[in-house]
C-alpha positions as CSV (number, residue, x, y, z in Angstrom):
1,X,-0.2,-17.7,89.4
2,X,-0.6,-15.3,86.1
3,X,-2.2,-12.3,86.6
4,X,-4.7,-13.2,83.8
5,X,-5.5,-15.9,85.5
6,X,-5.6,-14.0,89.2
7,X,-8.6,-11.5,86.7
8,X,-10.1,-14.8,85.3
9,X,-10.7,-16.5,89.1
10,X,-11.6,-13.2,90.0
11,X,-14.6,-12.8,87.7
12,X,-15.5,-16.6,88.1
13,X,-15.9,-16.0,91.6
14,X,-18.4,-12.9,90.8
15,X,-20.2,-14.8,88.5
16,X,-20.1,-18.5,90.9
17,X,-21.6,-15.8,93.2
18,X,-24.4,-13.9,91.5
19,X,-25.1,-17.1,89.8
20,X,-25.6,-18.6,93.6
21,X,-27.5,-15.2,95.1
22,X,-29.6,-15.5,91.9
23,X,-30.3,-18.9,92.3
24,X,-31.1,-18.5,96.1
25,X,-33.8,-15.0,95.0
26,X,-35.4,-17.7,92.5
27,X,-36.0,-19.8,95.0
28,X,-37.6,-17.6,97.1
29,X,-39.5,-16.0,94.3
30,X,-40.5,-19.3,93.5
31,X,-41.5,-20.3,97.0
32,X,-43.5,-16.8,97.3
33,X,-45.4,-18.0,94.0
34,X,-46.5,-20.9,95.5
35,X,-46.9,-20.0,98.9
36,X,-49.1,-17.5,96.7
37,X,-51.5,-19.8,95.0
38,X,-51.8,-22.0,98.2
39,X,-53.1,-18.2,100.3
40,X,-55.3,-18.0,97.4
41,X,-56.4,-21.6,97.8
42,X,-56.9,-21.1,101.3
43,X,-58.8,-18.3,101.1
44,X,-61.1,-19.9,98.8
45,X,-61.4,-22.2,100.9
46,X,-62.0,-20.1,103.5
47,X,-64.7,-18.8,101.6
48,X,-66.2,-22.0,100.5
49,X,-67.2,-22.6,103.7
50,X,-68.4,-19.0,104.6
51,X,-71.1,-19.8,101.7
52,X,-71.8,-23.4,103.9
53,X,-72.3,-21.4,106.8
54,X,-75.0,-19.4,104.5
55,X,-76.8,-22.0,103.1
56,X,-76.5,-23.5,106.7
57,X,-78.3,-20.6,108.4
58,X,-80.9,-19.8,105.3
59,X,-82.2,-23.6,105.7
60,X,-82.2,-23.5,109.5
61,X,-83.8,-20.4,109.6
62,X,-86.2,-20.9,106.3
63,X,-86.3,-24.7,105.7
64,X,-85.5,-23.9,102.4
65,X,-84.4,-27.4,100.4
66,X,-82.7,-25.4,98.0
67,X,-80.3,-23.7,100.7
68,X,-80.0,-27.5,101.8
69,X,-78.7,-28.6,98.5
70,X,-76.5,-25.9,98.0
71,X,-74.7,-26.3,101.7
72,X,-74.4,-29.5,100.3
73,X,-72.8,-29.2,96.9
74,X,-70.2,-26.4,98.6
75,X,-69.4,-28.7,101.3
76,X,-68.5,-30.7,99.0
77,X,-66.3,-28.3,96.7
78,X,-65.0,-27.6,100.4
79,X,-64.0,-31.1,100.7
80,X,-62.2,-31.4,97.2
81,X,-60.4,-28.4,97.9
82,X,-59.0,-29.8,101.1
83,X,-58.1,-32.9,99.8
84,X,-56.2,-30.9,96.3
85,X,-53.8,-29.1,99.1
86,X,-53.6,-31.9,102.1
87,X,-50.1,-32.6,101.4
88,X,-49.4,-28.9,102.0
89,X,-51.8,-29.0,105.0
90,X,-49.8,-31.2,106.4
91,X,-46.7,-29.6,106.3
92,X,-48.0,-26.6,107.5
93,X,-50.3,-27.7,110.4
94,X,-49.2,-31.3,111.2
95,X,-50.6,-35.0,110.3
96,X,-52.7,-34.7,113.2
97,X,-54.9,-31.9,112.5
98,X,-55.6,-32.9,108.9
99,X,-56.7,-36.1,110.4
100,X,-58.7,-33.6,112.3
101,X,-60.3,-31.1,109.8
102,X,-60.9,-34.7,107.8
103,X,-63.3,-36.3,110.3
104,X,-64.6,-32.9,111.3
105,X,-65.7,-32.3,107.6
106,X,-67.0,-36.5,107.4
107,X,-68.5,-35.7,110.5
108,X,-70.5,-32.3,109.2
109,X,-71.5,-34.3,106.0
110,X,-72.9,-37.3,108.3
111,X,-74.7,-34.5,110.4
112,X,-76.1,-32.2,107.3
113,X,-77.6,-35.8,105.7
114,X,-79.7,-35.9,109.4
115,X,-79.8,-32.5,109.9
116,X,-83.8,-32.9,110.9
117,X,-83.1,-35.4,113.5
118,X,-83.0,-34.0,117.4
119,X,-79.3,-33.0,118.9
120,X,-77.7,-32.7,115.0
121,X,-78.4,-29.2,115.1
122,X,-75.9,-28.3,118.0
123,X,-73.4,-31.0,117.2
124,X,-73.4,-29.7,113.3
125,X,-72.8,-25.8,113.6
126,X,-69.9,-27.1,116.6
127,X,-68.4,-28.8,113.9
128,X,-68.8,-26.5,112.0
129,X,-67.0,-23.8,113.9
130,X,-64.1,-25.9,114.4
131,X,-63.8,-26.7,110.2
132,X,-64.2,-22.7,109.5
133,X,-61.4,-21.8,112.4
134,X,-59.5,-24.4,110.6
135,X,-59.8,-22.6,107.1
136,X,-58.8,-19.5,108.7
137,X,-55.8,-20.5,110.3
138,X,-54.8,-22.1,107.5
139,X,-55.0,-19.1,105.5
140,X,-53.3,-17.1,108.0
141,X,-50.8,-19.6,108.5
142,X,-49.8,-19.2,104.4
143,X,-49.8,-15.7,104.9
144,X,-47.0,-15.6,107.9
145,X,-45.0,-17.6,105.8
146,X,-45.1,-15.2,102.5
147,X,-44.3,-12.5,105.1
148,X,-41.6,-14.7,106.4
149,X,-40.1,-15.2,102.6
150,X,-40.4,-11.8,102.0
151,X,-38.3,-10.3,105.0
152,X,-35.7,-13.8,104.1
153,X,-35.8,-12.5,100.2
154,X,-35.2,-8.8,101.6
155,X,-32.2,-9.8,104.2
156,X,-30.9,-12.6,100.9
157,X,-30.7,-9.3,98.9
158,X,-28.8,-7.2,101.5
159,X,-26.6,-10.0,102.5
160,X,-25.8,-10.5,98.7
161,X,-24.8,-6.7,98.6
162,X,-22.8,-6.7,101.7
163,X,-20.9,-10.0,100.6
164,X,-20.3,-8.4,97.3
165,X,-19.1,-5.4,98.7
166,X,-17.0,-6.8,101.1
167,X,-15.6,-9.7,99.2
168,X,-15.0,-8.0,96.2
169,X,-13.3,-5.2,97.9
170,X,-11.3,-7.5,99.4
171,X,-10.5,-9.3,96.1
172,X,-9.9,-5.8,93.7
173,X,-7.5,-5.0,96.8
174,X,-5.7,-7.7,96.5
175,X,-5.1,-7.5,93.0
176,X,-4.4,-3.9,92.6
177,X,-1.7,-4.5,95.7
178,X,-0.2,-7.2,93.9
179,X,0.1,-5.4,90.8
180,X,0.9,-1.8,92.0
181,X,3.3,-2.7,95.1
182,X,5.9,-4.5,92.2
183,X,5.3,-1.6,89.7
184,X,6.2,1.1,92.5
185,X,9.3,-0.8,93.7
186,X,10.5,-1.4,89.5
187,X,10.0,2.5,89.4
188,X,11.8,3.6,92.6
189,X,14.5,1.0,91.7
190,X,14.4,2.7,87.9
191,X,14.7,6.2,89.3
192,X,18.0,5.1,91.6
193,X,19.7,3.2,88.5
194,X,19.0,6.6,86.5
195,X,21.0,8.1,89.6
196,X,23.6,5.9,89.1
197,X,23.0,3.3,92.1
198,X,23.0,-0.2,91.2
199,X,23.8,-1.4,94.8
200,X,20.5,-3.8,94.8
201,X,18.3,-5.8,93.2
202,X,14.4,-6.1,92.8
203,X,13.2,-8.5,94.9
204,X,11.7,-11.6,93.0
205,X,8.5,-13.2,94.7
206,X,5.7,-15.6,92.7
207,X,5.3,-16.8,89.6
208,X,3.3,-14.3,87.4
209,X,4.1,-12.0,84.7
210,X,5.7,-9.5,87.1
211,X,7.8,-12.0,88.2
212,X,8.9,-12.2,84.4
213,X,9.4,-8.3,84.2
214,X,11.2,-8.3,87.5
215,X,13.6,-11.1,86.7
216,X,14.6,-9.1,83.3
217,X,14.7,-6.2,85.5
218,X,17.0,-7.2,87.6
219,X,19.5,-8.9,84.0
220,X,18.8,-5.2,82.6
221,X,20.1,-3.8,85.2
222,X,23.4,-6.3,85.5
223,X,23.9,-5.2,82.0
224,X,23.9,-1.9,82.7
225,X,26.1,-2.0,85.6
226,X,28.6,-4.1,83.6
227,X,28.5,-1.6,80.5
228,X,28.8,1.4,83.0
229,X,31.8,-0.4,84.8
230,X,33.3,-1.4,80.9
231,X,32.4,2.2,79.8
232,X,34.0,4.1,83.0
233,X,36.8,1.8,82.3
234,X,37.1,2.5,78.8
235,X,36.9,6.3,79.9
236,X,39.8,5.8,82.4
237,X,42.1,4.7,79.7
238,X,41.2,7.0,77.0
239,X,42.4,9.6,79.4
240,X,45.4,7.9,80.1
241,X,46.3,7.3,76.5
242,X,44.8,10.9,75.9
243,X,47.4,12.0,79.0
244,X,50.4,10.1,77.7
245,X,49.7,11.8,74.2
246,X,50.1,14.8,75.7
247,X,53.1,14.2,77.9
248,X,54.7,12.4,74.7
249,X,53.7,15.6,72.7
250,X,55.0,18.0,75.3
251,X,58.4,16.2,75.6
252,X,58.7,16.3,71.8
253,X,58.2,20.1,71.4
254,X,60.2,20.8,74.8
255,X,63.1,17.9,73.3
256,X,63.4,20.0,69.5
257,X,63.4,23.5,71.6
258,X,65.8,21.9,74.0
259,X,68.3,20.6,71.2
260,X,68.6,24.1,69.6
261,X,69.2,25.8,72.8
262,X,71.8,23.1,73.5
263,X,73.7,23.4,70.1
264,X,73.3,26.9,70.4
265,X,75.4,27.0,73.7
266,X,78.0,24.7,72.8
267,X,79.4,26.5,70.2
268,X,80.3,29.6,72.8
269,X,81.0,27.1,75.1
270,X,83.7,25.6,73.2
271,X,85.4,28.7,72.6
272,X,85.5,29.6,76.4
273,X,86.8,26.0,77.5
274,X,89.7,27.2,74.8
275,X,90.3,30.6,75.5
276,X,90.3,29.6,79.4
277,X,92.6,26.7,78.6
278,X,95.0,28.9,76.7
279,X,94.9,31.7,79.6
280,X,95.7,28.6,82.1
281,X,98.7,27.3,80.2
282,X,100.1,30.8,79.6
283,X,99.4,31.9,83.6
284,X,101.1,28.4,84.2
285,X,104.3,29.1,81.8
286,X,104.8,33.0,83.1
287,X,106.4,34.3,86.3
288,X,105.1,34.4,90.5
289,X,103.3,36.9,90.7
290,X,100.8,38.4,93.3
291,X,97.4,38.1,90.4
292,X,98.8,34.2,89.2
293,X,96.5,32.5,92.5
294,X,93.9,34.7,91.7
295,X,93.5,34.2,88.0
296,X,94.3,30.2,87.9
297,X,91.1,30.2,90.8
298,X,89.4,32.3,88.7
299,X,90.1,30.1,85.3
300,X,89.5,26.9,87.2
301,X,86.1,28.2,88.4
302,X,85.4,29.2,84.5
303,X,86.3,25.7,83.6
304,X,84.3,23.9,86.4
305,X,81.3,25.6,84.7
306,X,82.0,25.1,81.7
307,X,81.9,21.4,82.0
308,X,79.1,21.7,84.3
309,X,77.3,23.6,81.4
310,X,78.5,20.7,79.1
311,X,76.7,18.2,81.3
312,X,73.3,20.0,80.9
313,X,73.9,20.4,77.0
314,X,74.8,16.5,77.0
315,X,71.4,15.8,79.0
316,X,69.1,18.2,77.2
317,X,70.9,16.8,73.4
318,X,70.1,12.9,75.3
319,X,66.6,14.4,76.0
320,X,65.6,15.6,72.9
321,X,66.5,12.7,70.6
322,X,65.1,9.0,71.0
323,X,68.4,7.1,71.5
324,X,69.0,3.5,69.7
325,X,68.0,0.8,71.8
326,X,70.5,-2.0,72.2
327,X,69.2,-5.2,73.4
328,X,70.9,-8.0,75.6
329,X,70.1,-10.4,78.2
330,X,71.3,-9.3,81.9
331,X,70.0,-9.6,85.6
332,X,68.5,-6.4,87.0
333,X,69.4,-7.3,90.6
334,X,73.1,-7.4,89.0
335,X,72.5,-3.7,87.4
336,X,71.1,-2.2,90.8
337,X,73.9,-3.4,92.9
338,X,76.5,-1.8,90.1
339,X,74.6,1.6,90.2
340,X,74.7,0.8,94.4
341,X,78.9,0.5,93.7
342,X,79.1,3.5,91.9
343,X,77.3,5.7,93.9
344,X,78.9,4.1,97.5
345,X,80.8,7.1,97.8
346,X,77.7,9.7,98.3
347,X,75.6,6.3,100.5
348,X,79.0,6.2,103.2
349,X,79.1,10.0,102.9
350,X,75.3,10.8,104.4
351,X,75.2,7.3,106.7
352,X,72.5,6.1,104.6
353,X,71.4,2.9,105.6
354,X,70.5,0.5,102.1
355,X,67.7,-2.2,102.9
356,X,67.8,-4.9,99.7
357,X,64.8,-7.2,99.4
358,X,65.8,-8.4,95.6
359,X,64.5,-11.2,94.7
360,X,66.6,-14.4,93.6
361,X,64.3,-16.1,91.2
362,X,63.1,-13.0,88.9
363,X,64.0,-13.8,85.3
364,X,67.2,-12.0,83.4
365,X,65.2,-9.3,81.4
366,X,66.1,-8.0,77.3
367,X,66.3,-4.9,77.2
368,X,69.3,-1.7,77.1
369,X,71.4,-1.9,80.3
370,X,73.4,1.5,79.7
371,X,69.6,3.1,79.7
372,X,68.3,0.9,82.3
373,X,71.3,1.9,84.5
374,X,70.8,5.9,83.8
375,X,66.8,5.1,84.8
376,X,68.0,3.6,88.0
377,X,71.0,6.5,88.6
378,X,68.6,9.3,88.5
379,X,66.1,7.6,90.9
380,X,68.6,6.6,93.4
381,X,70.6,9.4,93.4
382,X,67.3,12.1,93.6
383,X,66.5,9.5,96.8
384,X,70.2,10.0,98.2
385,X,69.6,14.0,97.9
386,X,66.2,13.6,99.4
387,X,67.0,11.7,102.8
388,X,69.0,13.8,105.5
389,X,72.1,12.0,107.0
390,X,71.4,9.0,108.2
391,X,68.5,8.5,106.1
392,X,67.3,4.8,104.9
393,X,66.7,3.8,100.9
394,X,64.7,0.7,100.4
395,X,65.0,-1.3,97.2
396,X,62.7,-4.5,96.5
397,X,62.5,-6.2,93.5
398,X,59.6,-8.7,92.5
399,X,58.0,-10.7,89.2
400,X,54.6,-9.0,87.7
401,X,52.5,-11.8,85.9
402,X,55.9,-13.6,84.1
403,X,55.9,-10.9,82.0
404,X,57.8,-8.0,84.0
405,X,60.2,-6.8,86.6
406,X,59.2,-4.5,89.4
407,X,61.7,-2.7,91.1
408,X,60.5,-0.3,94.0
409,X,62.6,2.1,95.4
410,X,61.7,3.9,98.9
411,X,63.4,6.3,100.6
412,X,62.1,8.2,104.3
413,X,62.7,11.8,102.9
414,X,60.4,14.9,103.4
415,X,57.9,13.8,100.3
416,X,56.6,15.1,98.2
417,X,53.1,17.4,97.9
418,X,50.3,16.1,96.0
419,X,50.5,18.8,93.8
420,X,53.9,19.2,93.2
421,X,54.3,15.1,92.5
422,X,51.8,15.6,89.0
423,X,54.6,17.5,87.8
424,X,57.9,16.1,88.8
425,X,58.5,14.4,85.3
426,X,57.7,17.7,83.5
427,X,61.2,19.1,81.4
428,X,63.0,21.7,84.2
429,X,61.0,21.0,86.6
430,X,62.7,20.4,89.9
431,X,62.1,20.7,93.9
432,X,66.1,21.2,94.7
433,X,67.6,24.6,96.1
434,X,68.5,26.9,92.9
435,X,71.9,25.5,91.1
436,X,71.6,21.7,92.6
437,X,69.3,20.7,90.2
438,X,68.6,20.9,86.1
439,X,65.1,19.4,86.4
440,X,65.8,16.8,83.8
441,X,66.7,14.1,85.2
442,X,63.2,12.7,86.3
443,X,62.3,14.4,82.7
444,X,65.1,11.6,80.7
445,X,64.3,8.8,83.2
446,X,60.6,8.7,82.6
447,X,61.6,8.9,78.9
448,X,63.8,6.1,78.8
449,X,61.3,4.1,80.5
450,X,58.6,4.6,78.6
451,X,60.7,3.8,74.9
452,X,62.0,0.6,76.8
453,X,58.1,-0.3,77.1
454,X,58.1,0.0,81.1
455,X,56.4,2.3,83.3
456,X,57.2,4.4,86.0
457,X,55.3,5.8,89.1
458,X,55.6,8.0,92.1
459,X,53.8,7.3,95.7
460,X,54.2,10.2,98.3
461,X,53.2,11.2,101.8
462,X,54.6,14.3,103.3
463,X,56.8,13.9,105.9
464,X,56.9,9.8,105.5
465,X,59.0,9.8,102.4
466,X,58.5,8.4,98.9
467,X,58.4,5.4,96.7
468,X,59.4,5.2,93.0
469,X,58.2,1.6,91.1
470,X,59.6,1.2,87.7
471,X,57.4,-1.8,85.6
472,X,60.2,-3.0,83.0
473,X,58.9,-5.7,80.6
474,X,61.2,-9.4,80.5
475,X,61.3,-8.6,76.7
476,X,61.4,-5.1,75.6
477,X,59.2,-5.8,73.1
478,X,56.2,-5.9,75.4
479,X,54.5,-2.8,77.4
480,X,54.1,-3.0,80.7
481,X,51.1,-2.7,81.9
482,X,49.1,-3.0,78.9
């Protein structure tokens, strides 16, 4: 029901109500009116008589004729009177005793026309007494009854006040309850979505206007969840992109930095590979002597670094600059069992035991396989420095949505700390003992990855291991992920 309708059945009941109490105090006033004029016709003819009595006792007393004719013509008006208000007579004292006061008042005439004949005297004034106990009673009789009316019209009234009281209340109770009890819950549940909760809804009951208002409550507040969940969402990814920016940014000023330092050392490099070279073949084309060991270890350990510093120039110059993608069709599971051949050697050295889930039905993916096969170098080979002897490397391979290639490669090393593994594809950055590692190989691998349009990422518990997953996209042309 509406709640203007709930107000409009409300007030109809007040006013079915006083319209029923007033109706109930007119009666009584009404019945005190005429209860009223019948006291007052009682009493007259109460009085009537009294003046029969008088003239009575003046023409017993004095013989008077006038007295006589005076009984006579009040007796009469006593008569009329009686016989105005007998239906009300006998309601109030019975059929039989208007039958009574009728004879009694036929007999008194019959006695007062004979009045001078022996025995009426006696037989007249008892009639008499009976007709004038009559009058009285009657007159009293209207007079309990107005007293009656009043204390019914006084109890009507206090009843009417108490039923007011109490049924309204009841009513106005009702109401406010039924308005205030949804209004409270729509505010507490306001006050929890302004904190964020939307983990409930209000709940709906009848079929009034609050209904309404809780119904759109409750869409409002779907709405709002949904744009909080789109908008935190939205959030997420700006900081991703805003993340990737940065890391893009960061390898771009670290990639220019590194290719001057790199063609700055290659120059002196070259020269000391030469001069080296030159002091080798001369030490090789002159006599025994006790120094020639010495000085050929000593050359070969200048040339050994020299190529090793050639190796870090090569990465750092393969770093820096975005390198030309060439495209072809080939099988990844193919590409990770030829990176598997090549580095066999180091696997049988440290008795690392190779588990290979790869999947026969992924599709051949487009895309660079030199790069792909540096991306999966680094990864493996980082794992095969990680586990101790007899380690075990896990590599899976699965389909993502038709549309790319998931390779996961786990290996049971130490780990890595959560905050060390934020930083692990940072340029020179690098967990290895000093002089095993150049920190740029992680560094190049999450570069090539991400110009190929894959993605790469890094799952690590300390002292369980770690998991590197590499997203590549069937056609090089689409991002993974996105």
């Amino acid at each position: 029901m509406k709640i203007r309708d709930k107000l409009f059945l409300a007030f109809g009941f007040y006013i079915f109500l006083a319209v029923v109490l007033g109706f109930l105090a007119y009666k009584e006033l009404q019945a005190i009116a005429t209860r009223l004029v019948l006291v007052e016709t009682a009493n007259d003819i109460s009085n009537n008589f009294l003046e029969v009595r008088r003239h009575e006792k003046n023409f017993l007393l004095f013989r008077d004729k006038d007295s006589l004719q005076e009984l006579k013509k009040n007796l009469e008006k006593f008569k009329n009177n009686i016989n105005a208000i007998g239906l009300e007579i006998v309601k109030e004292m019975g059929d039989d005793d208007y039958r009574m006061i009728k004879e009694a008042i036929i007999g008194y005439e019959y006695l007062t026309d004979r009045i001078n004949e022996s025995g009426s005297i006696d037989n007249m004034r008892s009639m008499a007494r009976v007709i004038q106990s009559f009058a009285e009673n009657l007159s009293k009789k209207e007079m309990e009854k107005i007293s009656a009316l009043l204390t019914n019209s006084r109890l009507l009234f206090l009843y009417a006040i108490f039923i007011i009281l109490i049924v309204g209340g009841i009513i106005n109770m009702k109401l406010a309850v039924g308005i205030a009890r949804p209004l409270r819950l729509l505010e507490k549940r306001t006050r929890e979505i302004a904190a964020g909760s939307f983990t409930e809804h209000v709940e709906v009951k009848g079929k009034d206007e609050l209904t309404s208002l809780e119904v759109a409550f409750n869409e409002m507040e779907d709405r709002l969840r949904d744009a909080m969940q789109s908008l935190e969402l939205a959030v997420k990814r700006l900081h991703q992109k805003q993340a990737q920016l940065v890391e893009t940014e960061k390898l771009a000023t670290m990639g220019k930095f590194a290719a001057g330092v790199a063609h700055e050392i290659n120059n002196p490099l070259a020269i000391i590979n030469e001069k080296a070279g030159l002091m080798k073949d001369i030490l090789d084309m002159s006599e025994d002597s006790n120094y020639k060991e010495k000085f050929l270890g000593i050359i070969h350990s200048m040339l050994d670094n020299v190529n090793r510093c050639r190796t870090i120039t090569h990465r750092i110059l393969g770093f820096s600059r975005r390198m030309d993608i060439t495209s072809s069709s080939f099988s990844l599971n193919e590409t990770i069992n030829e990176v598997l051949e090549f580095l066999e050697r180091d696997i049988e050295y440290k008795n690392i035991h190779m588990g290979l889930q790869l999947a026969p039905d992924i599709p051949e993916i487009r895309s660079d396989k030199g790069q792909i096969q540096q991306v999966f170098l680094n990864i493996v080979k980082n794992a095969i420095d990680a586990v101790e002897a007899g380690g075990a490397i896990d590599i899976s391979t699965t389909v993502k949505a038709e549309q790319a290639v998931v390779v996961s490669i786990k290996d049971n090393g130490p780990g890595i700390p959560e905050d060390v593994i934020k930083q692990i594809f940072e340029p020179f950055f690098t967990t290895k003992a000093k002089g095993k590692g150049t920190g740029l190989g992680l560094s190049i691998t999450y570069g090539i990855t991400r110009n190929l349009g894959g993605n790469i990422f890094v799952k690590s518990e300390v002292g369980k291991g770690t998991t590197f997953i590499v997203e590549m996209p069937v056609n090089s042309n689409t991002l993974a992920g996105e």
